[in-house]
N, C-alpha and C positions, 0 to 999 in steps of 0.2 A: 106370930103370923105375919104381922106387917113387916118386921126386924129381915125375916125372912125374904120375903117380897123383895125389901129393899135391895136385899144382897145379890138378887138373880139378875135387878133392874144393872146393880152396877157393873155385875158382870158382862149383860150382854151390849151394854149400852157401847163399849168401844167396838164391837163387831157393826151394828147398826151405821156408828160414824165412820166406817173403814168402807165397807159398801157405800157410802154419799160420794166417799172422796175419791173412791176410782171409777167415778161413773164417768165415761168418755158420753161426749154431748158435740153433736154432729155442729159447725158453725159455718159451714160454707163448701158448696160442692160446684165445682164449673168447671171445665174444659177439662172433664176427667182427675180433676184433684178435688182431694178431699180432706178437709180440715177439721180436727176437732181439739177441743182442750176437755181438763180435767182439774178441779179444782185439789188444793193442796193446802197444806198446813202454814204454808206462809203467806197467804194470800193474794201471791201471784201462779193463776193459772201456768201448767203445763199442756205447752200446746204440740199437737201431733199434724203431718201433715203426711199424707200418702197418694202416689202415680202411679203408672207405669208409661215409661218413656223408651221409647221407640229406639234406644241406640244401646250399643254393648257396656258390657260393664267395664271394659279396661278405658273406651271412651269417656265415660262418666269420672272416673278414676282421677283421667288426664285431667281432667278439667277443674275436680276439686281438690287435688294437689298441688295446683299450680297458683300461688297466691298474686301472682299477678292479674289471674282471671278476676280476684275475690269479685271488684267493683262490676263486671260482668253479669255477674250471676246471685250473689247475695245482697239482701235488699236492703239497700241505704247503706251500703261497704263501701266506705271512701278508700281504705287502704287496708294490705293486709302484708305483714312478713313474716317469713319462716326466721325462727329465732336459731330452735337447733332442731337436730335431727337425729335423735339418740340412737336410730338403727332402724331398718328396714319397715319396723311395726309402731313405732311411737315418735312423735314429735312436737313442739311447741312453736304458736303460731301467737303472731299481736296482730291485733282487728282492732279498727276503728269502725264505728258504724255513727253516720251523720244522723244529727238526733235533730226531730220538727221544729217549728218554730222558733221560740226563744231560748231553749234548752240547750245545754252546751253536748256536745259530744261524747261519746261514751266507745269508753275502750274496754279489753280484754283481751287477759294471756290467757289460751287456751289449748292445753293438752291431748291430745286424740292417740289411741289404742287400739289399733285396728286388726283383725284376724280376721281369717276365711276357711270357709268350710268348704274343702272341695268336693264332696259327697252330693249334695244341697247347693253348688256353687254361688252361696253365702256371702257376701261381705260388711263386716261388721265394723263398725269404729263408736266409740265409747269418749264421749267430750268430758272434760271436768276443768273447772274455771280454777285458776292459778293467781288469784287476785293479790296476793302479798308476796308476787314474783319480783315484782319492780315498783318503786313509788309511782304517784296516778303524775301522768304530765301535765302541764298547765295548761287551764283550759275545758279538759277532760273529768269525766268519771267514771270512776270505775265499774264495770257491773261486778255485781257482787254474787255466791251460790249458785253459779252457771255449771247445770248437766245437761247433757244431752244426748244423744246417739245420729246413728245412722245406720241401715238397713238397706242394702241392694242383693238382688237376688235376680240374676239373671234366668230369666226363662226359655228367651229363644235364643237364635243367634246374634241379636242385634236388639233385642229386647228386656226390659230390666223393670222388677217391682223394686220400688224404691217406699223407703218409711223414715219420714227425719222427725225427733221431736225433741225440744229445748224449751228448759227454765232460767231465769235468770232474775234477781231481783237491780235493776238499772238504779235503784236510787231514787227511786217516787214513789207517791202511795200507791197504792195498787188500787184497781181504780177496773169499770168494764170497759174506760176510754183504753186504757191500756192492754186490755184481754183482746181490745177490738185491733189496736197497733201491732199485735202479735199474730194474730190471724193473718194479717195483711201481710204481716213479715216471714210467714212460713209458704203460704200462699205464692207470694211474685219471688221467692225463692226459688220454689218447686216450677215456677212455671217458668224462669229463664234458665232453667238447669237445662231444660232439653232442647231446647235448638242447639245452644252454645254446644253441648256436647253430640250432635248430631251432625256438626259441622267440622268436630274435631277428628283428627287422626293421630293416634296414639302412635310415637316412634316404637315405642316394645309392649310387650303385658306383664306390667309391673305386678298382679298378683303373687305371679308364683317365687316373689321374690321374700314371700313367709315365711317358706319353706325351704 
C-alpha cells in the first residue's frame, strides 16, 4: 500500500513542480506596462513585459532594427551592431549592455527569427544567445542561455500590442537583487520604445518583405 502511494507521489510530483514554475507573478504595473516574471530551472527568473503603444507596427519595426537606436531605447545599451544579415527573416546582432556599479560589462551575440502573420497582423521574432559566436573581449562577459522573443500585433492603425520577454544567465548568482534589475530592464525598455517610435517615420513597410 505504501510502495504504491509512493509511486503515485513520484508520478505526480513533476506535474505539481511544472505548475510552481510557469506561474507568471505580476512585479510591476505603471504607465500602462506591465511586468511579470516567472521562475525557472536555472534560477534566474524569466521576465515578461507587455503595452500597447500608440504608433504603427512598421514604426516600431524602424526603430528596433536600427541598431544604432539600440542606446535610445534599450536599457543600459551602450552599443549595438549588426553583424550579418542572413535574409530578409534572420539576423545577428552584438549588444553591449553597461553593467551597475563595479561590474564589468556584459555583452552578447544575439540571433533573432522573425515572421508575420498577415491574418492576425502578427509579428514575431524569436532571440537565441550565440555565446561561443566569438571569444568574450576584454573587459567584458558574456551573457550566457539568452531566449527571448518579441510579440507585436498591431490593432489599429497606428496602434500596436506589444509582448517582450527574456532570459539570460549574466554571470552572477542569481539573486531577487537581480530579478529586481530585470524588472527594471524590461520596464524603461518598453517605456522608451514608444516615444522613440512615435517620432519615427519609416522610409518603406519592411514587413511585407517576408513574403
Amino acid at each position: 500500500m505504501l510502495r504504491n502511494l509512493f509511486i503515485i507521489l513520484l508520478l505526480f510530483l513533476p506535474l505539481f513542480g511544472h505548475t510552481n514554475e510557469t506561474a507568471w507573478l505580476l512585479k510591476r504595473e505603471e504607465s500602462g506596462i506591465r511586468i511579470y516574471q516567472q521562475s525557472t530551472d536555472s534560477g534566474y527568473a524569466l521576465t515578461r513585459g507587455e503595452v500597447e503603444i500608440p504608433a504603427s507596427l512598421d514604426a516600431l519595426l524602424a526603430v528596433m532594427r536600427d541598431p544604432a537606436a539600440c542606446p535610445q531605447w534599450v536599457y543600459a545599451c551602450k552599443q549595438s551592431t549588426l553583424v550579418q544579415q542572413y535574409d530578409p527573416a534572420q539576423r545577428l546582432d552584438y549588444t553591449v549592455i553597461d553593467s551597475p556599479l563595479w561590474f564589468a560589462d556584459r555583452d552578447m551575440y544575439i540571433h533573432s527569427s522573425a515572421s508575420f502573420d498577415r491574418q492576425s497582423k502578427t509579428f514575431r521574432v524569436q532571440l537565441t544567445g550565440k555565446e561561443n559566436y566569438a571569444e568574450t573581449r576584454a573587459g567584458r562577459v558574456r551573457i550566457n542561455h539568452l531566449y527571448g522573443s518579441w510579440k507585436l500585433q498591431q490593432t489599429e492603425a497606428n496602434k500596436t500590442s506589444l509582448s517582450y520577454q527574456i532570459h539570460g544567465n549574466p554571470q552572477l548568482p542569481a539573486s531577487s537583487l537581480l530579478d529586481a534589475y530585470m524588472v527594471e530592464s524590461v520596464f524603461q525598455t518598453l517605456r522608451n520604445l514608444g516615444p522613440l517610435a512615435q517620432e519615427t517615420r519609416p522610409q518603406k513597410a519592411w514587413v511585407p518583405e517576408l513574403h
